[in-house]
C-alpha positions in Angstrom: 97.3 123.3 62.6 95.2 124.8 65.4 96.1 126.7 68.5 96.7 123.7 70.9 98.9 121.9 68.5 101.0 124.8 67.9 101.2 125.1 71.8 102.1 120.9 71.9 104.2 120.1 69.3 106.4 123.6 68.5 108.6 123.3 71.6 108.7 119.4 71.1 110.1 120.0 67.5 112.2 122.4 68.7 114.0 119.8 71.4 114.1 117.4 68.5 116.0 119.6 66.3 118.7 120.2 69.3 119.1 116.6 69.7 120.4 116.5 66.0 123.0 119.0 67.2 124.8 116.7 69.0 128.4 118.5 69.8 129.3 120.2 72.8 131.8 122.5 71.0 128.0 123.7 69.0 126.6 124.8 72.6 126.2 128.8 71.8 124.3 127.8 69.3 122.2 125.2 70.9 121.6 127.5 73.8 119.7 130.1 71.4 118.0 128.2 70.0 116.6 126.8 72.3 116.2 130.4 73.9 113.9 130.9 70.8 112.5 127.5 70.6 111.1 128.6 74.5 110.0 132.1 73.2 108.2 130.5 70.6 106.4 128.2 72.5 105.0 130.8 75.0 104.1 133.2 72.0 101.8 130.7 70.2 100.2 130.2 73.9 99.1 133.5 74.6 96.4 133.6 71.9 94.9 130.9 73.9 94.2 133.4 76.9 93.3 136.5 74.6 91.1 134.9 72.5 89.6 132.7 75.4 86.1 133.2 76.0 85.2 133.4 80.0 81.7 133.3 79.8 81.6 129.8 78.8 82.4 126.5 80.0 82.5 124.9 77.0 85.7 122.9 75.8 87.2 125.6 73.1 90.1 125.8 70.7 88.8 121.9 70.1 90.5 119.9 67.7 89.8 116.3 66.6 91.2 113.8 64.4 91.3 110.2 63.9 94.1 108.8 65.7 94.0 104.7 66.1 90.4 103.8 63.9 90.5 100.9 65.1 89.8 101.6 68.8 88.2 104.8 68.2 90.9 106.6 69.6 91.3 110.3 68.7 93.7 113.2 69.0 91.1 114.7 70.5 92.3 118.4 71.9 90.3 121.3 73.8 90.9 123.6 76.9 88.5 125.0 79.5 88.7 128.0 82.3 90.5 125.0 84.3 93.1 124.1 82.1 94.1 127.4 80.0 96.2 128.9 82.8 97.9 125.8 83.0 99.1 125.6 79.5 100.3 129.0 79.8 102.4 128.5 82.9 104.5 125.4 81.8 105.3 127.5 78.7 106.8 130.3 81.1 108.5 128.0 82.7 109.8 126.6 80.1 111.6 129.6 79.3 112.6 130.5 82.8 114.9 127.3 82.6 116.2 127.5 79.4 117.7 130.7 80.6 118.9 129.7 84.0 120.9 126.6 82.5 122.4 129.0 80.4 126.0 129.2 81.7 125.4 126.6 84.5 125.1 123.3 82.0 128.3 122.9 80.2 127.9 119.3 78.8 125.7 117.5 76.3 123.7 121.1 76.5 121.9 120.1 73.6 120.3 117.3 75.2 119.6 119.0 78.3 117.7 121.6 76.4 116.1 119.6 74.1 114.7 117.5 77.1 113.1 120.4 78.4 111.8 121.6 75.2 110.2 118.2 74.3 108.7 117.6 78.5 107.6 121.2 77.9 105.6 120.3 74.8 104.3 116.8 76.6 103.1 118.8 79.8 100.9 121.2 77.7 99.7 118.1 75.8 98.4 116.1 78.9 96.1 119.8 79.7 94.9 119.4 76.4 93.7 115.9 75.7 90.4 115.1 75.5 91.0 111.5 74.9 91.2 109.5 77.9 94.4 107.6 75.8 96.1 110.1 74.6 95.7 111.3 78.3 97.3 108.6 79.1 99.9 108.7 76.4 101.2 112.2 77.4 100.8 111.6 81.0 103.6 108.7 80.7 105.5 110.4 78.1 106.6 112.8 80.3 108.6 110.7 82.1 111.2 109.8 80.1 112.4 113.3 79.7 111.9 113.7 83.0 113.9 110.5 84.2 116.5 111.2 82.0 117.5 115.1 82.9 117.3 113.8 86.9 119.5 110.4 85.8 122.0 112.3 83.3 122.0 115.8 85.4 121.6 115.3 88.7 123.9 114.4 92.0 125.6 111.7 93.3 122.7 109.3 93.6 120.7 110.6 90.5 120.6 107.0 89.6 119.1 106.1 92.6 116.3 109.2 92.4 115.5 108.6 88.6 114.5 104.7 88.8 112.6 105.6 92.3 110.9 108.2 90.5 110.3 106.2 87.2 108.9 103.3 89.6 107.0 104.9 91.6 104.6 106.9 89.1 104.7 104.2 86.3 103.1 101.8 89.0 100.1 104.3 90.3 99.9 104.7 86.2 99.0 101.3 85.3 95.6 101.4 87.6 94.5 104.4 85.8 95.6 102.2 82.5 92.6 99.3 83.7 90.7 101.8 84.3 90.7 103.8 81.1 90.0 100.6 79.2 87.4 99.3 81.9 85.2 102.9 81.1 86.6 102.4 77.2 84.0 98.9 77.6 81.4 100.0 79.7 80.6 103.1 77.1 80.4 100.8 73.8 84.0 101.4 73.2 84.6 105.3 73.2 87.8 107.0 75.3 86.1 110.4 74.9 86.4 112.1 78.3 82.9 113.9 77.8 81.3 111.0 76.8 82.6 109.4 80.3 81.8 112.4 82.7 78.0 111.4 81.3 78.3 107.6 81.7 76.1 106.3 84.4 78.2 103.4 86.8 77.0 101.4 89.9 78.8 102.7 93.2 81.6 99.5 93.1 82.2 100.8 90.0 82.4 104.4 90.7 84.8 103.6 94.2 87.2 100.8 92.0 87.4 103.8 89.5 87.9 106.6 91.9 91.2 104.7 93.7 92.3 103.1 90.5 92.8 106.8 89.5 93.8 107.8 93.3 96.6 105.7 92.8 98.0 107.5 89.3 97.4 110.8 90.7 98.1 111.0 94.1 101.8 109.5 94.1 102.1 112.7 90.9 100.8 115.2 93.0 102.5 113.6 95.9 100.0 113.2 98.8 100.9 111.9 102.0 102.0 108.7 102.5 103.6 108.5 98.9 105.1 111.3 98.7 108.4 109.3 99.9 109.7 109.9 96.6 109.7 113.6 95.9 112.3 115.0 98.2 115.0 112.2 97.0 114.4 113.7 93.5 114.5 117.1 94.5 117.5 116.6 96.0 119.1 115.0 93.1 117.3 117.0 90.1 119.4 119.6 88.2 118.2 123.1 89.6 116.0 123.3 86.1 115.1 119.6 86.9 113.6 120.8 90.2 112.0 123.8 88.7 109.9 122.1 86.3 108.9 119.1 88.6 107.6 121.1 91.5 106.3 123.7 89.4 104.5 121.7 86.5 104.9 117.9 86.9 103.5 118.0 90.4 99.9 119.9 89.4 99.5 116.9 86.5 98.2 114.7 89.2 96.1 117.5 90.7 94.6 117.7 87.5 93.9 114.4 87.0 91.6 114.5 89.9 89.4 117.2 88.3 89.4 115.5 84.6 88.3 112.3 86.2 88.2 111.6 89.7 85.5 114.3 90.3 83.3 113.9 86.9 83.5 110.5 86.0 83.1 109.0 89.6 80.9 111.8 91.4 79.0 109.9 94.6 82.2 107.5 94.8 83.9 111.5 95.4 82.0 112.3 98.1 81.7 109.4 99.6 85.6 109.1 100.2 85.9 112.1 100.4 86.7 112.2 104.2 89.7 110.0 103.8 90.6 113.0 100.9 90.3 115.3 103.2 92.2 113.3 106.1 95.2 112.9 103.6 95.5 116.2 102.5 95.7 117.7 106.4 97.9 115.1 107.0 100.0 116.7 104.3 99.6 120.2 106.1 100.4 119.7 109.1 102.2 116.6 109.7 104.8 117.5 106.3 105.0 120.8 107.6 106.2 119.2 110.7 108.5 117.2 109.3 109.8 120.2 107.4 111.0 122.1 110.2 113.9 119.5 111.1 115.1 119.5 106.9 119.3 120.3 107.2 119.3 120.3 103.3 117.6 123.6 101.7 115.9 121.4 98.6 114.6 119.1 101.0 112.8 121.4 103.3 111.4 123.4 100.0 110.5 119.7 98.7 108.8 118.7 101.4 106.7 122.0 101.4 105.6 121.5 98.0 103.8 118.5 99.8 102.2 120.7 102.1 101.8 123.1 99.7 99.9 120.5 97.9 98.1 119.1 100.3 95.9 122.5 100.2 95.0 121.6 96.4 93.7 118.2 97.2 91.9 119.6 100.4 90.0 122.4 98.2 88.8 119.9 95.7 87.3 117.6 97.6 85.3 120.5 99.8 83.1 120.8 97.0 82.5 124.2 97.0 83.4 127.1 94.7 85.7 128.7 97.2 87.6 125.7 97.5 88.2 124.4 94.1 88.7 127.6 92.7 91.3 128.3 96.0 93.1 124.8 94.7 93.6 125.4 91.3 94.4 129.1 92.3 97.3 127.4 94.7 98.5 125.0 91.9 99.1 127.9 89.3 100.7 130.3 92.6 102.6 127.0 93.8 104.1 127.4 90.3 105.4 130.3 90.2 107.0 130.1 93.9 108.2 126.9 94.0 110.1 127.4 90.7 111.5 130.5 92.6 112.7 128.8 95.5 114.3 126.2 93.7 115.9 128.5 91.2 117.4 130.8 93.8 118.9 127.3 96.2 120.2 126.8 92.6 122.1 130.1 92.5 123.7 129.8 95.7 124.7 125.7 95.1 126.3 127.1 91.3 128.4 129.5 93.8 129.6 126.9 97.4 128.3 123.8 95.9 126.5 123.1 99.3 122.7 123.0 99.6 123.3 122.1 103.8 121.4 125.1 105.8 124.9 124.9 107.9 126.8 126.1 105.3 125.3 129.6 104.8 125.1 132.4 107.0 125.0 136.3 106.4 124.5 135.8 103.2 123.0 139.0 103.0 126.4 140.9 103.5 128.0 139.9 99.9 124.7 139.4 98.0 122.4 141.8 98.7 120.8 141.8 95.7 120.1 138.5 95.9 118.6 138.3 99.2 116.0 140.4 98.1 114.6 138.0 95.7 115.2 135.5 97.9 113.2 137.2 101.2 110.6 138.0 98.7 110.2 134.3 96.9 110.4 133.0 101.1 107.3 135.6 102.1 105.4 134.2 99.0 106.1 130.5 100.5 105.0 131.2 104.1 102.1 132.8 102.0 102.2 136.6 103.2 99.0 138.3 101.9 100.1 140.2 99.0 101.9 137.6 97.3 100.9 134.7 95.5 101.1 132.2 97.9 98.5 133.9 100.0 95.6 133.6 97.4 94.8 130.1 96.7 95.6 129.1 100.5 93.4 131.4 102.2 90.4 130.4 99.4 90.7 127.0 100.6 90.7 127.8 104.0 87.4 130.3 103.4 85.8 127.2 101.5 87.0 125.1 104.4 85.3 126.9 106.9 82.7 126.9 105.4 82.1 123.1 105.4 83.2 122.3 108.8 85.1 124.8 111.5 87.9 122.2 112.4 88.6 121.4 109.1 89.4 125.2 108.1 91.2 125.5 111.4 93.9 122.9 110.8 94.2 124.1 106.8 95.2 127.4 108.7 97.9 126.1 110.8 99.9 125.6 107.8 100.3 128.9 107.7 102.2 128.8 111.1 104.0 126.1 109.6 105.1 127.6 106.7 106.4 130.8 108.4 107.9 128.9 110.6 110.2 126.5 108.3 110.4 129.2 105.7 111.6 132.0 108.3 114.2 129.6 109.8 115.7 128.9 106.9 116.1 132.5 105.7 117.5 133.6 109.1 120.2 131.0 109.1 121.0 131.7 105.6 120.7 135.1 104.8 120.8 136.6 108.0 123.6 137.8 110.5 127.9 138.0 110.3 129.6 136.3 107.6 129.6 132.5 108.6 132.7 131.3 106.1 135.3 131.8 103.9 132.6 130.9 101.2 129.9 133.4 102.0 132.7 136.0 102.1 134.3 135.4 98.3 129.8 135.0 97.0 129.7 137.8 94.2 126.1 138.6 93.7 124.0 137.7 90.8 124.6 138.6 87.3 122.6 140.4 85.0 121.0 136.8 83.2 120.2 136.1 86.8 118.1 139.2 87.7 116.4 138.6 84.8 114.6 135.8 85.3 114.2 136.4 89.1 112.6 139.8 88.3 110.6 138.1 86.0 109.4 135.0 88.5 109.3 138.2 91.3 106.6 140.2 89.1 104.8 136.9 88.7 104.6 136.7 92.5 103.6 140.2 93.2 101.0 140.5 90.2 99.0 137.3 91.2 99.5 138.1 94.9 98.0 142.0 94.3 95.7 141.3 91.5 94.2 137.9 91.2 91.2 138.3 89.2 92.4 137.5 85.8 93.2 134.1 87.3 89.8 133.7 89.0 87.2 135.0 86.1 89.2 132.8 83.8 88.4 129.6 85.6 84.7 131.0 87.6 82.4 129.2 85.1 84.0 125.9 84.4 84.6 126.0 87.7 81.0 126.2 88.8 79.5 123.7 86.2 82.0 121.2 87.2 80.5 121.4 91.1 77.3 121.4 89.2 78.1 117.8 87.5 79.8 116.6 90.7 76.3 117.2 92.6 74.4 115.3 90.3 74.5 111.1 90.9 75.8 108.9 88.3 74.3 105.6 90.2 72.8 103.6 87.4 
C-alpha cells in the first residue's frame, strides 16, 4: 500500500474499528485508541513531507488502480507542493480533537471518535484524488460524518444546523457532478484531472464549467452571499465539530478552485475574475462588518473565518505568485488559528456553559493561564506580524497591490477589521474586575488542556516567525500552475 493510502485509509479503519465498540461503559478504552488511531495517522503523513521533493511540480507519491472499468474510473492518487501541506494539517488536527474531547464527550464516545477518525481519513482523500470521481466521491463523503457529529453533538437546534448544512453543500455539489461527467464526454470518456487541465473547450464551455464548479466550491469555502450557513453550524457544532470545519472542511472548497476552476477553465478565470474578486472583498470588509455586532463568541469567530476566507479567494484569482502562494499560505495559517479560537470558546463553554460575550468579564483574574493562549490565538486572528495570521494576509495584499492600488487597499482594511472585532471581544472577556459568580469559581486549564494549546500555540508562532518551509514547499507547483492558467484553452 503506498504512502497516500496509508495516509487515507489508516484513520478511516481506525474510526471503523471504534464503531464496533459500541458501549459507553468501554469509553477509556475507546478514547486511546483512538488517541493512537490519530497518532498513527499523522505518523504515516510525515514521510510525505520528508521524502517530498520541492524542486518539482510533478504529481508524486502517485498511485493508480482500476477502480470502476467500466467508466474508466481510477483510484487514481498523487500530491503536489499545493496539496502536501494540506494532508499534513488535517492529520494534526485530527489529533488535536481527539484529545480535546477527551473528558468533555461522555456519550456514545466511540461514535464521536470514530466520526472524526473516518472524516479525517475522507479530508486527506479529497487532497489526494486525481480522479475527477473519486474527487467527487470523497468530497461528498465527508459529509455524513460531518452532519452527523453537528446533528448527534451539537446544541439545541443541531437539527436545524445539520440539514442546513447537508442542504446547502450537497446542492452546489450536484453542478460540479454535471460538470464532471460533461468534461468525462468531451475527453473521449476519461475523469483524469491531468488529462482535463490539457483539454481544449470553447469559452461557453469554459464559463458553464467555471460556475458549475463556483457553485460546489464557493458555498464549502463559504464566500459571500452563501455563507448564510456557516455561522448556524458553528454555533451548533461540538467544540471538535467546529475545529475541524473551520479548520479543514472550509479550505476543501478553496482547493477545489485550484484543482479545477483555475486549470481546466483558464480564460473563463480571468474573465470572471472581477466578480471573484468583488466577492471575496465583499467578504473582507462587509463580513468583518458584520462581525463587529456578533453577541455570541462562535459567531463572531465564524463569521471571520468568512473574512478570513475571503483573502484565499482574493489571492487566487490575482494571478500572481504573491497572491496564490499568500492564499494557500492563509488557508494552512487559517487552520491552525481558527482551530485555536474555537478550541479555547470551547474551554470556557465546558466551564459557564455560555458562549454570550455578556457573560464573561475579567476572565483573566481566575485563569491566567488560559488568557495567555487565548491573547496569543486573538493576536494571530487580527493577524499581528509574527504570528501566523500575518503571513498569508499580507502576501495577498503585496500580490494585490501589485495588480491594482484599490484592490490591495481594501484587502488591508481587514486588518482594521480584524483587530477591531478580535480586540473587543478579548477586552470584554478577558479583561477587567470579575464580572460574575461564574468567572469567580473558573479553575484554569488542566494539564490535557495546555497540551494541545501549547501545541496549536507553537504552530502559530513557528509559521508566523519562520514561514519558509511552507513557501518552498509549494513555490514550484505554485508557479507552473500561473504558468497553465496564462495559456488559453479556447478551442
Amino acid at each position: 500500500m503506498g504512502l497516500l493510502s496509508l495516509a487515507i485509509w489508516t484513520p478511516i479503519s481506525f474510526g471503523v474499528v471504534l464503531l464496533a465498540l459500541g458501549r459507553d461503559d468501554q469509553a477509556r478504552a475507546v478514547r486511546w485508541i483512538a488517541l493512537i488511531g490519530a497518532l498513527v495517522s499523522l505518523l504515516v503523513t510525515l514521510p510525505l513531507y520528508t521524502r517530498f521533493d520541492v524542486a518539482t511540480a510533478a504529481m508524486q507519491f502517485v498511485e493508480t488502480s482500476p477502480w470502476i472499468e467500466r467508466f474508466n474510473i481510477n483510484y487514481h492518487l498523487g500530491i503536489d507542493g499545493i496539496s502536501v501541506w494540506f494532508i499534513l494539517l488535517t492529520a494534526f488536527i485530527n489529533v488535536i480533537v481527539v484529545i480535546a474531547g477527551w473528558e468533555v464527550i461522555t456519550s456514545r464516545v466511540n461514535q464521536y471518535m470514530g466520526a472524526f477518525l473516518i472524516l479525517s481519513g475522507l479530508m486527506i482523500g479529497v487532497f489526494c484524488a486525481l480522479d475527477g470521481m473519486l474527487f467527487y466521491v470523497f468530497f461528498e463523503a465527508t459529509l455524513i460524518p460531518m452532519y452527523l457529529i453537528i446533528g448527534v453533538w451539537g446544541g439545541p437546534n443541531k437539527i436545524y444546523a445539520a440539514f442546513k448544512f447537508f442542504l446547502y453543500t450537497l446542492l452546489g455539489s450536484l453542478l460540479m457532478l454535471i460538470a464532471l461527467i460533461y468534461l468525462y464526454t468531451t475527453s473521449g470518456g476519461s475523469f483524469d484531472l491531468m488529462t482535463w487541465h490539457k483539454l481544449p473547450l470553447g469559452q461557453t464551455a469554459q464559463t458553464l464549467l467555471f460556475f458549475a464548479f463556483l457553485a460546489a466550491f464557493a458555498v464549502k469555502v463559504p464566500m459571500w452571499p452563501v455563507h448564510t450557513w456557516l455561522p448556524d453550524v458553528h454555533v451548533e457544532a461540538p467544540t471538535g465539530g467546529s475545529a475541524v470545519l473551520a479548520a479543514i472542511m472550509l479550505k476543501l472548497g478553496a482547493y477545489g478552485f485550484l484543482r479545477f476552476s483555475l486549470p481546466i477553465t483558464p480564460d473563463a478565470a480571468h474573465e470572471w475574475a472581477g466578480l471573484m474578486i468583488g466577492l471575496s472583498l465583499a467578504a473582507v470588509i462587509y463580513v468583518g462588518l458584520v462581525t463587529m455586532v456578533q453577541k455570541d463568541m462562535k459567531k463572531l469567530v465564524a463569521y471571520s473565518s468568512v473574512a478570513h476566507m475571503g483573502f484565499v479567494t482574493l489571492g487566487f484569482f490575482i494571478f500572481n505568485d504573491l497572491g496564490v502562494a499568500g492564499g494557500i499560505v492563509q488557508m494552512i495559517s487559517h487552520g491552525f488559528v481558527s482551530a485555536a479560537m474555537f478550541l479555547g470558546i470551547g474551554v470556557l463553554y465546558d466551564r459557564v456553559h455560555s458562549r454570550e460575550i455578556s457573560s464573561y468579564g475579567g476572565v483573566v483574574n481566575t485563569m491566567p493561564k488560559f488568557t495567555a493562549f487565548a491573547l496569543l490565538f486573538a493576536m494571530a486572528n487580527c493577524g499581528l506580524p509574527g504570528t501566523a495570521g500575518f503571513v498569508g494576509e499580507w502576501m495577498v495584499i503585496l500580490g494585490a497591490v501589485k495588480v491594482n492600488f484599490w484592490v490591495g487597499l481594501a484587502a488591508a482594511s481587514a486588518l482594521i477589521f480584524g483587530a477591531a472585532y478580535t480586540l473587543w471581544m478579548v477586552k470584554r472577556v478577558y479583561f477587567g474586575p470579575v464580572a460574575n459568580d461564574h468567572v469567580k469559581h473558573l479553575k484554569d486549564i488542566n494539564s490535557r488542556e495546555f497540551f494541545y494549546l501549547t501545541l496549536l500555540a507553537i504552530a502559530v508562532l513557528y509559521m508566523g516567525v519562520y514561514p519558509k518551509p511552507f513557501t518552498d514547499v509549494m513555490d514550484v507547483s505554485v508557479a507552473q500552475l500561473l504558468a497553465h492558467v496564462a495559456q488559453s484553452k479556447l478551442n
